[in-house]
ChimeraX commands (.cxc) that place a marker at each C-alpha (Angstrom):
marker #1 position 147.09,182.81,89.35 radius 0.5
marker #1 position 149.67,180.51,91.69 radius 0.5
marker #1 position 151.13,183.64,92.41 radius 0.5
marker #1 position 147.95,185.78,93.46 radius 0.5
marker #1 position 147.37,182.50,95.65 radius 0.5
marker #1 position 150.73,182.69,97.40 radius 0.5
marker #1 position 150.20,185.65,98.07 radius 0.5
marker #1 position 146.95,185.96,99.54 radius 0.5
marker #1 position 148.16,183.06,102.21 radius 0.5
marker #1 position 151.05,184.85,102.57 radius 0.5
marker #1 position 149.26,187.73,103.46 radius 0.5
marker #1 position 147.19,185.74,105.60 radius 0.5
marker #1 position 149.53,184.31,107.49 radius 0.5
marker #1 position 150.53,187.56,108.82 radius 0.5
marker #1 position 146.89,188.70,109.79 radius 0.5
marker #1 position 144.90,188.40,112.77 radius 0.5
marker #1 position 143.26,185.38,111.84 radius 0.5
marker #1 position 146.38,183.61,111.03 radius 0.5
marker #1 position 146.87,181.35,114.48 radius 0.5
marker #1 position 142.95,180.53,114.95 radius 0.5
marker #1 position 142.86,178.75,111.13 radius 0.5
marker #1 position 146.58,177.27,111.80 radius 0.5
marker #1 position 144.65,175.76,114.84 radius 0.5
marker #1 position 141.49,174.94,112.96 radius 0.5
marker #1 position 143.31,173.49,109.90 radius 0.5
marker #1 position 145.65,171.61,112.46 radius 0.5
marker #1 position 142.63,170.07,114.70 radius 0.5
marker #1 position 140.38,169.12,111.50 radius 0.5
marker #1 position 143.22,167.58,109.10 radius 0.5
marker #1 position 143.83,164.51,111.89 radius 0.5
marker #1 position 139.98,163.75,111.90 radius 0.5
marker #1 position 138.24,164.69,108.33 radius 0.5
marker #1 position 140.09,167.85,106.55 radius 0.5
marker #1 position 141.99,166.90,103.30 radius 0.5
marker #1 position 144.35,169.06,103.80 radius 0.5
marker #1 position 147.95,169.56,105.85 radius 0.5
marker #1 position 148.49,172.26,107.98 radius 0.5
marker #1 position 152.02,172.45,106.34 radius 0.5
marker #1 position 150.31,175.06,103.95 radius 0.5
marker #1 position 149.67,177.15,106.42 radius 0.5
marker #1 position 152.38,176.89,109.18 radius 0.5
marker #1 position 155.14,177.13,106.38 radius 0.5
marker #1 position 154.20,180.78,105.23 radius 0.5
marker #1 position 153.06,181.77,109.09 radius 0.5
marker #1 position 156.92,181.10,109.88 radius 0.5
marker #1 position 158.47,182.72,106.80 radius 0.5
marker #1 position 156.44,185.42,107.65 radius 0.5
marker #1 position 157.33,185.73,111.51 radius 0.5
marker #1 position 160.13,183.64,111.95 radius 0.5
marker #1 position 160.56,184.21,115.65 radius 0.5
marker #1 position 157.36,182.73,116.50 radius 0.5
marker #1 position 158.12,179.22,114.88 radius 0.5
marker #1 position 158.36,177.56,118.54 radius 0.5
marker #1 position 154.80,179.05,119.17 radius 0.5
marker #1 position 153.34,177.71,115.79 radius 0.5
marker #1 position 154.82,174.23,115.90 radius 0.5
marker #1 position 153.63,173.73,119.29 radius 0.5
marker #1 position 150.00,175.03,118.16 radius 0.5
marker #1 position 150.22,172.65,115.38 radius 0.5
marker #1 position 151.18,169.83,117.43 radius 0.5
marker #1 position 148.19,170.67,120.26 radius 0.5
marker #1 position 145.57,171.33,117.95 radius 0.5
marker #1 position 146.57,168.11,115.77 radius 0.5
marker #1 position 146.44,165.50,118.59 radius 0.5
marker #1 position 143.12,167.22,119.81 radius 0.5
marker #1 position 142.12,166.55,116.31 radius 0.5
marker #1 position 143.37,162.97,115.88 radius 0.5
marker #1 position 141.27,162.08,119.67 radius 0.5
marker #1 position 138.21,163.59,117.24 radius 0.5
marker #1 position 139.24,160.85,114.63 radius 0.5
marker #1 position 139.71,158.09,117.28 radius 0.5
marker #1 position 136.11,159.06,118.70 radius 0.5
marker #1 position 134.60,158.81,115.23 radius 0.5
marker #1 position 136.29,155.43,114.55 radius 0.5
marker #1 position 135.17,154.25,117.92 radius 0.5
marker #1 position 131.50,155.86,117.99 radius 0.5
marker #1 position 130.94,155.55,114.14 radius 0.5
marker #1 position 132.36,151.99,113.21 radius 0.5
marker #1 position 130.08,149.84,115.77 radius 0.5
marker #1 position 126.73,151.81,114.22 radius 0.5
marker #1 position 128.04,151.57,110.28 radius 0.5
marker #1 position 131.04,149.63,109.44 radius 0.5
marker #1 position 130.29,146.87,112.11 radius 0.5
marker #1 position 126.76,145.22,110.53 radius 0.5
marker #1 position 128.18,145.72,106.96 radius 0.5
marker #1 position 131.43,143.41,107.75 radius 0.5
marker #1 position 129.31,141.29,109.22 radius 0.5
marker #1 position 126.53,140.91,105.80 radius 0.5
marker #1 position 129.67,139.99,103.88 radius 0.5
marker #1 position 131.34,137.56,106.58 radius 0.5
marker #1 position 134.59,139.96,107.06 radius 0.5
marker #1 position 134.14,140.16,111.07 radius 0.5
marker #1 position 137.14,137.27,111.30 radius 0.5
marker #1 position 139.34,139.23,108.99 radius 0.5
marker #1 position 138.46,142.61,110.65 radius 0.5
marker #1 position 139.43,140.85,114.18 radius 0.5
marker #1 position 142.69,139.22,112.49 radius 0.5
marker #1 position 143.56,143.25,111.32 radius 0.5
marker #1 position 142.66,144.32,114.49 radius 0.5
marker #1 position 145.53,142.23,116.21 radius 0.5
marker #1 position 147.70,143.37,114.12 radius 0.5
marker #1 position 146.98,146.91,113.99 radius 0.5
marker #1 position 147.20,146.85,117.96 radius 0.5
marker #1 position 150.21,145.03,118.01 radius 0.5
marker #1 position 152.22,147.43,115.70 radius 0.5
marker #1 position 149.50,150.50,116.45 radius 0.5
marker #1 position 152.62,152.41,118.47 radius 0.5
marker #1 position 154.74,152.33,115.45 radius 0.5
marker #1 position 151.47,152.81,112.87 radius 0.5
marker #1 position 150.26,156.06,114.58 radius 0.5
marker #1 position 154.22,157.04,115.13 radius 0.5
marker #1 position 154.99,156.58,111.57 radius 0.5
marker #1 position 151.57,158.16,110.27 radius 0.5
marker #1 position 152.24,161.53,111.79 radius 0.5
marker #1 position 155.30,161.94,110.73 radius 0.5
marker #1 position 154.61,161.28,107.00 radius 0.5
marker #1 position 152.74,162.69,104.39 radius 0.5
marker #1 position 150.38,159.63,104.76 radius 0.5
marker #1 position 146.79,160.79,105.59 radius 0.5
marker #1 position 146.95,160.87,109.50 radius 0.5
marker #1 position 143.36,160.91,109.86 radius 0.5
marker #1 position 142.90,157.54,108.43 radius 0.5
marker #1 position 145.12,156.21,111.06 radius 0.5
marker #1 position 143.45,158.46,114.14 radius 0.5
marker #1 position 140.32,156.67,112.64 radius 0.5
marker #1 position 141.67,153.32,112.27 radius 0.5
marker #1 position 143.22,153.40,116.15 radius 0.5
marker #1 position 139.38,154.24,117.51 radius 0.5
marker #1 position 137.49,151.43,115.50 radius 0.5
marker #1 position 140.30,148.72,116.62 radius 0.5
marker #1 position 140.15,149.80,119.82 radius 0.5
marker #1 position 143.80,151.17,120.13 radius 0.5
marker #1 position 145.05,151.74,123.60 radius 0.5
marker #1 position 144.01,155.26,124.14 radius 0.5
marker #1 position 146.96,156.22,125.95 radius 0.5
marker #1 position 149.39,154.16,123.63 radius 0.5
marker #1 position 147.30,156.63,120.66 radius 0.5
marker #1 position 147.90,159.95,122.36 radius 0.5
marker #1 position 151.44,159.15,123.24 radius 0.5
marker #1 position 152.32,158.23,119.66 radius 0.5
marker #1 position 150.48,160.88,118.24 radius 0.5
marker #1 position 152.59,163.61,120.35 radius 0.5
marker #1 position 156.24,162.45,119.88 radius 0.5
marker #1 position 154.96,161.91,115.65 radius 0.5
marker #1 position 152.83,165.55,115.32 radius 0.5
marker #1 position 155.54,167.21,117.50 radius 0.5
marker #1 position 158.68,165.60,115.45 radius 0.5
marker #1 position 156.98,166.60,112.17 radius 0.5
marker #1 position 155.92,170.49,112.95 radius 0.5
marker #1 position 158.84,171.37,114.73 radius 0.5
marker #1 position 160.95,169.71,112.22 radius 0.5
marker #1 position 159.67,171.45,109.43 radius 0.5
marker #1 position 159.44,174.93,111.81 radius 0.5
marker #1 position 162.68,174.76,113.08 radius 0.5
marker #1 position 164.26,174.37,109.32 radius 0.5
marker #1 position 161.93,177.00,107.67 radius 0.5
marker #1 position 163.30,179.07,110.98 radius 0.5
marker #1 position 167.07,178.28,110.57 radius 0.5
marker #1 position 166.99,178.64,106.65 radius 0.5
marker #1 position 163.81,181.32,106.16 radius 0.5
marker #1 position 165.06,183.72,103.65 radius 0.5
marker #1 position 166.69,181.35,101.44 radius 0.5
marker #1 position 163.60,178.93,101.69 radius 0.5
marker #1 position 161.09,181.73,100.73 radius 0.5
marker #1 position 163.45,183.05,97.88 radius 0.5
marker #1 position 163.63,179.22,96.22 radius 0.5
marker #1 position 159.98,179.01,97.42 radius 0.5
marker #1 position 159.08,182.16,95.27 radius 0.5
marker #1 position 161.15,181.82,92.67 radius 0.5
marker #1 position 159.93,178.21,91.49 radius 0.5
marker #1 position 156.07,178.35,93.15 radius 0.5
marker #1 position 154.88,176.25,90.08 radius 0.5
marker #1 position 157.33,173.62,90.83 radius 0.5
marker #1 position 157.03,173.99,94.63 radius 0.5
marker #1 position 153.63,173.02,94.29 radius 0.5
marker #1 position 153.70,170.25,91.51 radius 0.5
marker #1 position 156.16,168.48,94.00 radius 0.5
marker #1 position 153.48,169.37,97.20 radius 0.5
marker #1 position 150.45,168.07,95.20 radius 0.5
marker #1 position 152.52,164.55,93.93 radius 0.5
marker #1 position 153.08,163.86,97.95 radius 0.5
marker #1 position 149.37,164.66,98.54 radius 0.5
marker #1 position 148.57,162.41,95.29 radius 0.5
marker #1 position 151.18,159.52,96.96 radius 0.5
marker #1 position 149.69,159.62,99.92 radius 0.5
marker #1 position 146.07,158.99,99.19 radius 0.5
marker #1 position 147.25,155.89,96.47 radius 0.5
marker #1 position 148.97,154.76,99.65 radius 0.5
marker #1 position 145.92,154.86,101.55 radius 0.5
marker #1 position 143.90,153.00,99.11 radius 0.5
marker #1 position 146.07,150.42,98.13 radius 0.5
marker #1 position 148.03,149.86,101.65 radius 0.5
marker link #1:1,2 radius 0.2
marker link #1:2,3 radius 0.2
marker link #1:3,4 radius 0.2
marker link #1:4,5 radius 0.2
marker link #1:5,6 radius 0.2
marker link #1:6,7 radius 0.2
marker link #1:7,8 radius 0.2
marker link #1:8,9 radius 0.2
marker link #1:9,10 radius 0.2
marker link #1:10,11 radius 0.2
marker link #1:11,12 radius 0.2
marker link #1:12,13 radius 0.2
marker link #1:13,14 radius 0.2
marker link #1:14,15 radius 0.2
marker link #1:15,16 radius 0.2
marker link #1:16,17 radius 0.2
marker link #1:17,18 radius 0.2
marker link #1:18,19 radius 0.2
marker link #1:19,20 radius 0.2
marker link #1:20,21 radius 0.2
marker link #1:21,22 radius 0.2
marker link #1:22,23 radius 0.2
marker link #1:23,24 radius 0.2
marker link #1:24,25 radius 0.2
marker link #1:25,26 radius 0.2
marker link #1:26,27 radius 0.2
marker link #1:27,28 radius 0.2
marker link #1:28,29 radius 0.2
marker link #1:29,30 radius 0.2
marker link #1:30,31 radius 0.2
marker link #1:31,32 radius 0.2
marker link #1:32,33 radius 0.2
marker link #1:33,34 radius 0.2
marker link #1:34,35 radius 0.2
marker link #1:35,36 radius 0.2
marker link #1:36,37 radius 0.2
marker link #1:37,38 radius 0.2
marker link #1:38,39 radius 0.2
marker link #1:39,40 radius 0.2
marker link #1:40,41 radius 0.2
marker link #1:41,42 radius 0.2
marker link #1:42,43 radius 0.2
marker link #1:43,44 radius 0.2
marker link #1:44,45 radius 0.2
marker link #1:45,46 radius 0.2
marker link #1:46,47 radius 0.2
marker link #1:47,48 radius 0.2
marker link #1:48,49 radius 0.2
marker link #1:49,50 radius 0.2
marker link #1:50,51 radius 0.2
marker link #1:51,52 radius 0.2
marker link #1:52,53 radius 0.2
marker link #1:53,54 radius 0.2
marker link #1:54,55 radius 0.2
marker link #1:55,56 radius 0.2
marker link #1:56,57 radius 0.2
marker link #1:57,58 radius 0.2
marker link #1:58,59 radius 0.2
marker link #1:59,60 radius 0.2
marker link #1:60,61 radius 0.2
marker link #1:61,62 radius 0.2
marker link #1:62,63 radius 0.2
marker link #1:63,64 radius 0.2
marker link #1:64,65 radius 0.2
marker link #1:65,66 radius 0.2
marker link #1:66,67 radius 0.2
marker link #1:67,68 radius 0.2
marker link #1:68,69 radius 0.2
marker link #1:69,70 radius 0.2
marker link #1:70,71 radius 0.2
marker link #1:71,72 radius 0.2
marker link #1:72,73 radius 0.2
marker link #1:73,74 radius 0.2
marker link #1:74,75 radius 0.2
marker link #1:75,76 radius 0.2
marker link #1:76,77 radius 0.2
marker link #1:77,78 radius 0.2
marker link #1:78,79 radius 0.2
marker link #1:79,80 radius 0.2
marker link #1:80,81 radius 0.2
marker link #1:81,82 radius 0.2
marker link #1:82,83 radius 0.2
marker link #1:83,84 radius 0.2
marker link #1:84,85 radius 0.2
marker link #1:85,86 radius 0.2
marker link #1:86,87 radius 0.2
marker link #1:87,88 radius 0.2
marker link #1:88,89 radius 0.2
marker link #1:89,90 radius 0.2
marker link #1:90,91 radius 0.2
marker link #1:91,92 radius 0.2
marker link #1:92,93 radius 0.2
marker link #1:93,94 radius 0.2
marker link #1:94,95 radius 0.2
marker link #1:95,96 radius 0.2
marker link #1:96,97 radius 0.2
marker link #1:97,98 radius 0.2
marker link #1:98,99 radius 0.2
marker link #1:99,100 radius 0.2
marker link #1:100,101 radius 0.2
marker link #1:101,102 radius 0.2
marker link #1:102,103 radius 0.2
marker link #1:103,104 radius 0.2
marker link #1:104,105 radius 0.2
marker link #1:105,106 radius 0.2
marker link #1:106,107 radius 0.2
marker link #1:107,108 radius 0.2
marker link #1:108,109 radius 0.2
marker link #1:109,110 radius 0.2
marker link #1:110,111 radius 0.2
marker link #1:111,112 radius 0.2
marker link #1:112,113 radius 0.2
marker link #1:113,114 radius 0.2
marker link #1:114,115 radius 0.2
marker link #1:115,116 radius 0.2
marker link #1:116,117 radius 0.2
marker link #1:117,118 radius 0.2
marker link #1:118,119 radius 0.2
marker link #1:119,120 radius 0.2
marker link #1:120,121 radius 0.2
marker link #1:121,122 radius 0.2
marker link #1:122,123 radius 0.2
marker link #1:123,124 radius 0.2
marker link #1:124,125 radius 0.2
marker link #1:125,126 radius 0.2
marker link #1:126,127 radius 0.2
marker link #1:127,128 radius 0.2
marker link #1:128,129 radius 0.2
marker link #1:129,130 radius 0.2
marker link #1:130,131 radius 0.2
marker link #1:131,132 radius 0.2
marker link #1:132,133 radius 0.2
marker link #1:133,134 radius 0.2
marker link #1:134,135 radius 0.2
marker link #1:135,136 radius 0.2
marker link #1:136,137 radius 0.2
marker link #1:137,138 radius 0.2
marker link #1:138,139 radius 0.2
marker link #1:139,140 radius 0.2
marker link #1:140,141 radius 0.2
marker link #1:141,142 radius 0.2
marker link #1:142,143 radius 0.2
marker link #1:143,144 radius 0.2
marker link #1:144,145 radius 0.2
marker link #1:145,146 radius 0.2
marker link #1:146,147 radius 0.2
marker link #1:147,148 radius 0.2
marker link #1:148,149 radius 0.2
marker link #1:149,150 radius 0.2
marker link #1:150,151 radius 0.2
marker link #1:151,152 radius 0.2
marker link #1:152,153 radius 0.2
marker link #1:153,154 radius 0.2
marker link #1:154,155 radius 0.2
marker link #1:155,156 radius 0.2
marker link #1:156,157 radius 0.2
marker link #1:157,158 radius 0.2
marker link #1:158,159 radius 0.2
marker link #1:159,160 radius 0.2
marker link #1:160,161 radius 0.2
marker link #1:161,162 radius 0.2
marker link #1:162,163 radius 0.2
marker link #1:163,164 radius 0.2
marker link #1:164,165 radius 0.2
marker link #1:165,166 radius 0.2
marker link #1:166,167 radius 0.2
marker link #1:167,168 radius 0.2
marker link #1:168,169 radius 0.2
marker link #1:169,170 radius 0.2
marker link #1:170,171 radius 0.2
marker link #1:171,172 radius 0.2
marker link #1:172,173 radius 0.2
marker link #1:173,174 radius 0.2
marker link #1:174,175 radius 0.2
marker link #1:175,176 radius 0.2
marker link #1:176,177 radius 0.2
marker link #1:177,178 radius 0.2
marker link #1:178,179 radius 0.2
marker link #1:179,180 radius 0.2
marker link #1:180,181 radius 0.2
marker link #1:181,182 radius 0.2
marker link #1:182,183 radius 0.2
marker link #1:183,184 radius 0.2
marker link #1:184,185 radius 0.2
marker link #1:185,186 radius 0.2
marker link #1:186,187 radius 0.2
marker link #1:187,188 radius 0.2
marker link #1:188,189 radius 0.2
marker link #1:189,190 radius 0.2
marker link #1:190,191 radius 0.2
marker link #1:191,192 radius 0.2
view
């Protein structure tokens, strides 16, 4: 079954459709999407290696479009739903005492954030509702998203064959280890 899997997105990421869902994947992951475009721009470069600049920098565009989506919904969203409820329970001080915080470090949160398997859109979210310099947001979320996908292009582009081989050879294992980071990453999220 793992196997019919890998190779359906293998086979996918060779089609014609391959770049618009590495874009859509990319541009909904930093706003609502569960799920990392790593599992699609890793077979898209094993399978045409010479394009890896071309995906990373897809990956990157299409991700900080998507994380200004999550900074409108925390901006838009919070004042209508989140705002009256910390309010009913008397959190508004501690919500303007995290705020502070979050805006003083929000550089080095958003930096960090999209660079890590953390869930980036809880942190494109987070810089909208706190009201996180917009500029400060975008600028972060460039130098992180472009670090990360071109990181993890450029090695699946310098090391390809022997990637895919180890990749194939232990898929079970490849994608125990994938789901533990995913699992990590939302226990980080809830108790952070």
């Amino acid at each position: 079954m793992l196997q019919k899997l890998y190779d359906k997105t293998m086979a996918l990421a060779a089609s014609r459709h391959a770049t618009p869902a590495l874009a859509g994947v990319s541009f909904a992951e930093s706003s609502f999407f569960p799920i990392p475009p790593d599992l699609l721009l890793i077979p898209m470069v094993l399978s045409e290696r010479t394009k890896w600049i071309w995906y990373a920098a897809l990956c990157t565009v299409a991700s900080v479009i998507g994380g200004l989506a999550g900074y409108f919904i925390g901006a838009v969203l919070f004042d209508a739903l989140a705002q009256p409820l910390l309010e009913f329970y008397g959190y508004s001080e501690k919500f303007a005492d995290f705020t502070a915080r979050f805006n003083q470090y929000g550089a080095w949160i958003v930096f960090l954030a999209g660079i890590t398997p953390f869930p980036y859109k809880v942190i494109t979210i987070a810089s909208g509702a706190t009201g996180l310099s917009l500029p400060v947001f975008i600028v972060a979320s460039i130098f992180a998203r472009g670090i990360r996908f071109f990181l993890v292009a450029g090695l699946l582009y310098v090391f390809g064959p022997p990637i895919r081989r180890f990749i194939e050879d232990r898929l079970a294992l490849v994608l125990a280890a994938v789901g533990v980071v995913a699992v990590l990453g939302f226990v980080a999220v809830k108790f952070l």
